[in-house]
ROMI-677106 format. One line per field, with one value per residue (C-alpha): residue number from 0; x, y, z; residue in three letters; chain. Coordinates in steps of 0.001 Angstrom, whole numbers, plus 500000, padded with zeros to 6 digits. Layout:
# residues N
num [NUM	...] .
east [X	...] .
north [Y	...] .
up [Z	...] .
residu [ALA	...] .
chaine [A	...] .
***
This chain:
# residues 397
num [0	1	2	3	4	5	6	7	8	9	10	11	12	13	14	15	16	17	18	19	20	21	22	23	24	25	26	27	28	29	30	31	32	33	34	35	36	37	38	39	40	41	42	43	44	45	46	47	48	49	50	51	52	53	54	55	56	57	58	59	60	61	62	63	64	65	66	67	68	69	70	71	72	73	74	75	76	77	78	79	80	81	82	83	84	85	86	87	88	89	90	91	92	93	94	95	96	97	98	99	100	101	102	103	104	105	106	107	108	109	110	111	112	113	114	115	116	117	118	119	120	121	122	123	124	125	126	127	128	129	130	131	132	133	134	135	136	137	138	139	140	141	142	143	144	145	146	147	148	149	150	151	152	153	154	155	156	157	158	159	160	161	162	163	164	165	166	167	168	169	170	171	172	173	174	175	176	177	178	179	180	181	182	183	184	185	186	187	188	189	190	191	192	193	194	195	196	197	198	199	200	201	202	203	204	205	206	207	208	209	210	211	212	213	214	215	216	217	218	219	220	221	222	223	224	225	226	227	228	229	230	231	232	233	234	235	236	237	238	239	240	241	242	243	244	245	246	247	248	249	250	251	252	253	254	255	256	257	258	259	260	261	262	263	264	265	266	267	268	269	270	271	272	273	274	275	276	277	278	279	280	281	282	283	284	285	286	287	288	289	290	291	292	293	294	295	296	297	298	299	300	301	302	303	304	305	306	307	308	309	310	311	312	313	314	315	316	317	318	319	320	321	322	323	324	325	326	327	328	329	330	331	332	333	334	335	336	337	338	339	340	341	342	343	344	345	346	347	348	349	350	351	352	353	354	355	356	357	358	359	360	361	362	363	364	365	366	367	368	369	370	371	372	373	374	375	376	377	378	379	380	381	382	383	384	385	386	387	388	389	390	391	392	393	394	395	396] .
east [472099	475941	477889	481025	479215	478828	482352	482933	483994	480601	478812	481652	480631	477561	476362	478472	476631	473386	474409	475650	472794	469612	467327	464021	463714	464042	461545	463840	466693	464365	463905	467671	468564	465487	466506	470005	470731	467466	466413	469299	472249	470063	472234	469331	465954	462901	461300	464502	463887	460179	461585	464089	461427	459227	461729	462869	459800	459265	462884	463777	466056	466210	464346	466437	469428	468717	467671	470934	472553	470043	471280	474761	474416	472579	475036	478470	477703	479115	481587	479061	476810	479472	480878	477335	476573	480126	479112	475787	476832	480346	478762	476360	478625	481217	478885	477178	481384	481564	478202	479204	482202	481080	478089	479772	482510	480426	476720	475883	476705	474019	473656	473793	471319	468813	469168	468413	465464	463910	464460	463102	459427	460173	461504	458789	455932	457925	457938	453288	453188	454804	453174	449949	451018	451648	448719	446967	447770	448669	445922	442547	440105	439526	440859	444518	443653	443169	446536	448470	446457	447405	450957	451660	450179	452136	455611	454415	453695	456296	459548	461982	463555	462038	458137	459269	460177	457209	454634	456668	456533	452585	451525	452676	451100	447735	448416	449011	446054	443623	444662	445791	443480	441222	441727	445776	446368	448020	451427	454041	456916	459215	457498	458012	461840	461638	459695	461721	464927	463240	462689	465925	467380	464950	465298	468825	468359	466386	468702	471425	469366	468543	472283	474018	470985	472016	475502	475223	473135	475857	478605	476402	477462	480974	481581	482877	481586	483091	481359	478437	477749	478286	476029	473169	473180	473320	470623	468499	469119	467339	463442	463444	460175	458632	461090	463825	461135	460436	464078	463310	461574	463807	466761	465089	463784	467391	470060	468101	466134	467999	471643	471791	473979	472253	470109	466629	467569	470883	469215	466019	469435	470757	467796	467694	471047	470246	467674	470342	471852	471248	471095	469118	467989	469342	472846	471498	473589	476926	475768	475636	478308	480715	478757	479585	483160	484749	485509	486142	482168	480718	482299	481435	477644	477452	478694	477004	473770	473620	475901	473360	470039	472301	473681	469707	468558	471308	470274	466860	467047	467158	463679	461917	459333	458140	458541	456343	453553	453662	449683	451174	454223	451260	449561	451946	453065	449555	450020	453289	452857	450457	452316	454950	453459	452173	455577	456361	453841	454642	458251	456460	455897	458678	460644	458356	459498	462513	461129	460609	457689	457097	454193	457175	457770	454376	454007	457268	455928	452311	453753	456313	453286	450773	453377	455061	451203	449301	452575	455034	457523	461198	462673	465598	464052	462057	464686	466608	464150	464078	467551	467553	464760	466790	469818	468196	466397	469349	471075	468462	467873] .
north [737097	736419	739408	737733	736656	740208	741889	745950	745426	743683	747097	749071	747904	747205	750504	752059	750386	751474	754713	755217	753655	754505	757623	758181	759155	757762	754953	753714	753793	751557	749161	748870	748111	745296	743909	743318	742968	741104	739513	738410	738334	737329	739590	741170	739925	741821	742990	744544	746508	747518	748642	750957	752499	752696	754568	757002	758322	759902	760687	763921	764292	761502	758791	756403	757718	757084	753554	752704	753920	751905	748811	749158	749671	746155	744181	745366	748017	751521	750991	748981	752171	754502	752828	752957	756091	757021	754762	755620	759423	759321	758705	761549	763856	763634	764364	767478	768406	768251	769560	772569	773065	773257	775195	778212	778217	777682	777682	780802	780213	780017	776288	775842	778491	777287	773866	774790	776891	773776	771976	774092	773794	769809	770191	772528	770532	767371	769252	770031	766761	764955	767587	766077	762351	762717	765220	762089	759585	761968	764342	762314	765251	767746	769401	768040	769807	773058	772730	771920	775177	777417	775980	777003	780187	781401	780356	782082	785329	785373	784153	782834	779929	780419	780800	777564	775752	777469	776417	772394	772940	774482	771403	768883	770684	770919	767158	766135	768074	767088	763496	762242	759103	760544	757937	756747	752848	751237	752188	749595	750846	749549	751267	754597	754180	753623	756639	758734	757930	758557	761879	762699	761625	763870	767066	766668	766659	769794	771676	770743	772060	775108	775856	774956	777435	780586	779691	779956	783045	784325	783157	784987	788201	787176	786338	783039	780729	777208	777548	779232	776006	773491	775211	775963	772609	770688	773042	772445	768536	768246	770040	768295	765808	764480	763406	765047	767996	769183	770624	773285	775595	775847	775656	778476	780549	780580	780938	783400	785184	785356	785141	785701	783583	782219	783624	782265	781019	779508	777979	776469	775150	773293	771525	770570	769605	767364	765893	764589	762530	759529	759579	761861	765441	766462	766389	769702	770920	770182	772413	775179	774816	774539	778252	779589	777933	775989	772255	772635	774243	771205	768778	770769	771426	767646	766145	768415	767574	764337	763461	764745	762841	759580	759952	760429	757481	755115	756669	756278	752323	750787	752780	751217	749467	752879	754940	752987	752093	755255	757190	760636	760484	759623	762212	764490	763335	763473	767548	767391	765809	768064	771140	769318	769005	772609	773347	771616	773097	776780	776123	775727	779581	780215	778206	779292	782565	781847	780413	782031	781780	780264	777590	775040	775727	775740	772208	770567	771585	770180	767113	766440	766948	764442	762300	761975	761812	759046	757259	757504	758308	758410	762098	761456	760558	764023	766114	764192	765011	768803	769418	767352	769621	772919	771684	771170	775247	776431	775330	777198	779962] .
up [082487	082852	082298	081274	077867	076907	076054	076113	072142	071476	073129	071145	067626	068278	069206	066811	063768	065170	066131	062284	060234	062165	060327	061613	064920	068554	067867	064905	067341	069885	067558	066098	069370	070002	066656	067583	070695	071899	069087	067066	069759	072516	074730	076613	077431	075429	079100	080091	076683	077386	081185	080125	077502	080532	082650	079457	079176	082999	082843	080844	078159	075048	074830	072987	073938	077608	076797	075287	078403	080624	078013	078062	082184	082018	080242	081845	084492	084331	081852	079211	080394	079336	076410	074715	075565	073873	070456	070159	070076	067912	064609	064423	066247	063613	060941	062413	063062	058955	058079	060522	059034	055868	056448	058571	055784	052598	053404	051939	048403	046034	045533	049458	050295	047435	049031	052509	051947	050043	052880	055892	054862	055217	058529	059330	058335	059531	063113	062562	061848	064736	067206	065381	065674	069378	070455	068344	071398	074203	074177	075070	077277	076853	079753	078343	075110	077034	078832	075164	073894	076839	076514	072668	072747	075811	074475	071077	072685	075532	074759	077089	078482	081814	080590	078758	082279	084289	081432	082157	086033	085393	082741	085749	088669	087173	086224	089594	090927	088166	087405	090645	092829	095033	096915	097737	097938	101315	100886	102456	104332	101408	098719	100987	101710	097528	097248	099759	097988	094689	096214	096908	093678	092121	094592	093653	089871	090275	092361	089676	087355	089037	089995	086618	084987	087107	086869	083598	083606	085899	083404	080313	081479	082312	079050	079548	077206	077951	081585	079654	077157	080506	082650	080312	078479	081675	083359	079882	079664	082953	082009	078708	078933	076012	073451	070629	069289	072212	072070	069013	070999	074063	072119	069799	072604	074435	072051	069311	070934	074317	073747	069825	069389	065918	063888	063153	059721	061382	063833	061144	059358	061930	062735	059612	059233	062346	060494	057783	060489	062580	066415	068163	067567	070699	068795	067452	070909	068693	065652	068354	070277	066988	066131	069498	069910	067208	068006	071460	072218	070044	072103	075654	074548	073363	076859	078662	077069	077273	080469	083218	081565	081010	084707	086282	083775	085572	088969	088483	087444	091113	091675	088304	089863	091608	089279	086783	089220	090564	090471	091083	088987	086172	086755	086897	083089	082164	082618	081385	078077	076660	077685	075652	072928	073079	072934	069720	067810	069543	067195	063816	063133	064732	061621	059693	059874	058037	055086	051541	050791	047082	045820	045867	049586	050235	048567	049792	053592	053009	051353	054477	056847	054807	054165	058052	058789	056404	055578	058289	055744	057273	057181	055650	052047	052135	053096	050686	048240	048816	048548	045246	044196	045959	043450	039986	040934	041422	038496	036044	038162] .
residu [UNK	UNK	UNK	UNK	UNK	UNK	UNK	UNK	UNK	UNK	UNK	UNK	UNK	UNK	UNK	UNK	UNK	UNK	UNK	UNK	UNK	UNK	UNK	UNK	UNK	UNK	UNK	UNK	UNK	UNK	UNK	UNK	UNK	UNK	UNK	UNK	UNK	UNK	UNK	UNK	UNK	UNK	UNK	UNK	UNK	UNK	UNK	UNK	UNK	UNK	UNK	UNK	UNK	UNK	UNK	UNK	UNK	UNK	UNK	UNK	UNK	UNK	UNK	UNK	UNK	UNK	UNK	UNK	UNK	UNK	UNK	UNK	UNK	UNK	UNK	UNK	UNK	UNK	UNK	UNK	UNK	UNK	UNK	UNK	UNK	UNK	UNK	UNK	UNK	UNK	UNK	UNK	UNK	UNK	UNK	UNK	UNK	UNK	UNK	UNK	UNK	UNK	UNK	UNK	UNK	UNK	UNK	UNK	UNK	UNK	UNK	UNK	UNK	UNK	UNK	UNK	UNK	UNK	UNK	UNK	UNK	UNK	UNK	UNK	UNK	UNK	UNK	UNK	UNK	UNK	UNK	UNK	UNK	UNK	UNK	UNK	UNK	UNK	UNK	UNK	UNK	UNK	UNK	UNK	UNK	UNK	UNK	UNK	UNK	UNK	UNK	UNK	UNK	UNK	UNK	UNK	UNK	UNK	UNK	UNK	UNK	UNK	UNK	UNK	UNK	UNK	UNK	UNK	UNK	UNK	UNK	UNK	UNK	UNK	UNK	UNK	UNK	UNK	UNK	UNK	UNK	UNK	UNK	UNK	UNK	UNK	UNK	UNK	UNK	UNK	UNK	UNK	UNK	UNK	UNK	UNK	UNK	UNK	UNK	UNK	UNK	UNK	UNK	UNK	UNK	UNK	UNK	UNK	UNK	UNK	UNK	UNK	UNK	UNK	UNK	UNK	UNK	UNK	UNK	UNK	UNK	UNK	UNK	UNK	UNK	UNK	UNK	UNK	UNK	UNK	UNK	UNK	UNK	UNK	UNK	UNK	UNK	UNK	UNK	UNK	UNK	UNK	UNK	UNK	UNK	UNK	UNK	UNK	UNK	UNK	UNK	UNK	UNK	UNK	UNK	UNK	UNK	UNK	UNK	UNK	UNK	UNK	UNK	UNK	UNK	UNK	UNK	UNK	UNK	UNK	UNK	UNK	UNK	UNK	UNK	UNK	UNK	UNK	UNK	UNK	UNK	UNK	UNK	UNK	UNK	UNK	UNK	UNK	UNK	UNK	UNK	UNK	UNK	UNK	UNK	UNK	UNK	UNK	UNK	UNK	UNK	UNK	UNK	UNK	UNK	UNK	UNK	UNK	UNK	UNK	UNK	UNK	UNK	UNK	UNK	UNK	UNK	UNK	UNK	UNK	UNK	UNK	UNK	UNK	UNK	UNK	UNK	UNK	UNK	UNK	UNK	UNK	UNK	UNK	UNK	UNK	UNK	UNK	UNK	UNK	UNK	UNK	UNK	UNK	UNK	UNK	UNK	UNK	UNK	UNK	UNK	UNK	UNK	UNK	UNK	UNK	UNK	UNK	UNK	UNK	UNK	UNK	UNK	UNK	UNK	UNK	UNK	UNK	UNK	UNK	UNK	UNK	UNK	UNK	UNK	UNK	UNK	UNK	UNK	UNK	UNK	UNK	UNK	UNK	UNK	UNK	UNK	UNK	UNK	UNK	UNK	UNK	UNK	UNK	UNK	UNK	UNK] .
chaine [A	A	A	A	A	A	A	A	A	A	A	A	A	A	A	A	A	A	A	A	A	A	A	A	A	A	A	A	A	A	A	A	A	A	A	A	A	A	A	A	A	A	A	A	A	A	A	A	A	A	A	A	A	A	A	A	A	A	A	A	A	A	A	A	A	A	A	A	A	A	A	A	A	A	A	A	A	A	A	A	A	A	A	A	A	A	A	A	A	A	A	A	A	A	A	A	A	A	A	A	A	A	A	A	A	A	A	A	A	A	A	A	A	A	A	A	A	A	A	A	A	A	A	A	A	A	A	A	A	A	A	A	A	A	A	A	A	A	A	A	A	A	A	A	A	A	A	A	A	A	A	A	A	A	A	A	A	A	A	A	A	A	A	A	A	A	A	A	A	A	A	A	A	A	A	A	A	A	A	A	A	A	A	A	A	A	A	A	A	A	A	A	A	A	A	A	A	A	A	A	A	A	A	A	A	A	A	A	A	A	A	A	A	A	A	A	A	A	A	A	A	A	A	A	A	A	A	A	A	A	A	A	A	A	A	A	A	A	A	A	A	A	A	A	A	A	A	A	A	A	A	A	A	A	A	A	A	A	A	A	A	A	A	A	A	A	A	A	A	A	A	A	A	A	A	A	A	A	A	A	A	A	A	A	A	A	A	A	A	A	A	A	A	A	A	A	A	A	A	A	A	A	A	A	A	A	A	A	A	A	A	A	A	A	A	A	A	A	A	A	A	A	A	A	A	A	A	A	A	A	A	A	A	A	A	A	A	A	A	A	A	A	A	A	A	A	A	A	A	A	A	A	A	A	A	A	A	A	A	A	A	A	A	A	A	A	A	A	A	A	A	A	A	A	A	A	A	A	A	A	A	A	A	A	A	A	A	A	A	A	A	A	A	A	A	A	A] .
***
């Protein structure tokens, strides 16, 4: 494709639109993106598409917001690459900046409260039901059904952000062991110097990780928060497999009951205030940061999330062809994914916890999980819903 036919203010406004209009998830996103910029601008062939999806999804951190990246890094290099990755994020940013505001200022009112706790069984049952959807397709022995098991009641009974990255580094271990050939293929000597530099990148990423996590630690006790946000958002972006949900728990596990920095019912907010918004759920990082430090900690937990994934995901895209063919990488995912989704359902009860219990709530969460489930229903029109349905009980209350 010629380059010169695709112009920074095309990627500008393009991923701006998307980035303000798509509800639904990262799979929505995907396909805003194949709609316009394969299909209808022709900007991008469809298997360039279907690649970056490919390399997302052994890559951690989000999905669609890593393909976006990998797009705008196809059609004008680093600076389409950072231009979408600016675009896609601006929209939703500035709305969890106003919900924020408005919740830390008026959210507990009466109206506002009645609202929210309509809507937290949706988000909770939303949350069941996509830990069913993907256990659905992930999970397909039983021996990966015993892993997902092991891996939500362990984070249930022993919090912490480091049982959640030992039950990760665990799920992909056993995966490797389990899943991997018996028998390894030929290798060429190209395909090594790819995998030896694949290596590399990735021994890197982990060290990163590693560093900007005790740093951070380090910083905790300090009391300096700017350095605090960087660190442990960066450290976090980088053990993130599996998609936006996966997110609740860690986020959960580190900044309520570690840091306590949110409560559990500020926390079960924000997730569903992320849920009112397009782009990822991964923006839930601004909603905290703006708790912990105004304007200035939204913006420093939002980069920080998304600039180390973003950075690998550009990285990563001269190994492609290795990193999709690779047996062991597969394997290892294969003990990764159900520990993942472990995970997700390991953060239902500990939402749950926050609701009131009534028959409404009880209904309005079954309903979001039947509904996600049997009709792929969009969240935005249930969470809609409940707060419509939070509103009128207030009112005659």
């Amino acid at each position: 494709m010629n380059e010169s036919k695709v112009t920074y203010s095309y990627i500008l406004l393009t991923f701006l639109k998307i980035g303000a209009t798509t509800f639904g998830g990262y799979m929505s996103l995907v396909t805003m993106v194949q709609r316009q910029v394969c299909e209808i601008d022709r900007k991008l062939p469809e298997e360039e598409l279907l690649d970056a999806i490919s390399l997302a999804s052994v890559l951690p951190g989000p999905i669609a917001f890593n393909v976006v990246v990998y797009v705008g890094y196809k059609l004008r290099g680093y600076i389409g690459a950072v231009i979408a990755f600016i675009a896609i994020l601006v929209p939703a940013f500035l709305l969890i900046l106003l919900f924020s505001f408005c919740y830390f200022n008026y959210g507990q009112t009466p109206i506002v409260r009645k609202v929210f706790e309509m809507i937290l069984p949706v988000v909770t049952g939303l949350i069941l039901a996509v830990g069913y959807n993907m256990g659905k397709k992930q999970i397909t022995s039983w021996a990966q059904g015993t892993v997902m098991i092991i891996s939500c009641v362990t984070i249930i009974f022993i919090t912490g952000y480091v049982t959640i990255l030992c039950v990760i580094i665990a799920g992909g271990t056993w995966g490797w062991l389990y899943f991997r050939p018996k028998k390894q293929p030929v290798i060429s000597d190209s395909i090594k110097r790819h995998q030896a530099n694949s290596l590399i990148i990735t021994s890197i990423s982990i060290v990163a990780m590693l560093f900007f996590f005790i740093i951070g630690l380090h910083f905790i006790e300090n009391k300096s928060v700017p350095v605090q946000l960087a660190s442990i958002f960066s450290g976090m972006s980088l053990t993130l497999f599996g998609g936006g949900y996966v997110v609740i728990p860690t986020l959960h596990e580190m900044f309520v009951e570690n840091l306590h920095w949110l409560t559990s019912t500020e926390f079960a907010d924000g997730i569903a205030i992320t849920q009112m918004t397009p782009g990822p759920i991964f923006i839930s990082a601004a909603f905290i940061g703006y708790k912990v430090w105004g304007i200035y900690g939204a913006c420093i937990s939002t980069l920080s999330f998304f600039i180390p994934p973003a950075i690998l995901m550009i990285l990563c895209s001269r190994f492609l062809e290795f990193l999709k063919g690779s047996k062991d990488i597969n394997a290892i995912f294969k003990g990764i994914r159900p520990a993942v989704i472990g995970m997700i359902f390991a953060s239902v009860p500990a939402l749950g916890q926050t609701i009131s219990f009534s028959w409404i709530s009880l209904l309005l969460f079954l309903s979001a999980v039947f509904l996600t489930i049997r009709f792929k229903l969009s969240p935005i029109y249930m969470i809609i819903a409940a707060g419509i349905i939070g509103l009128i009980l207030s009112i005659y209350e």
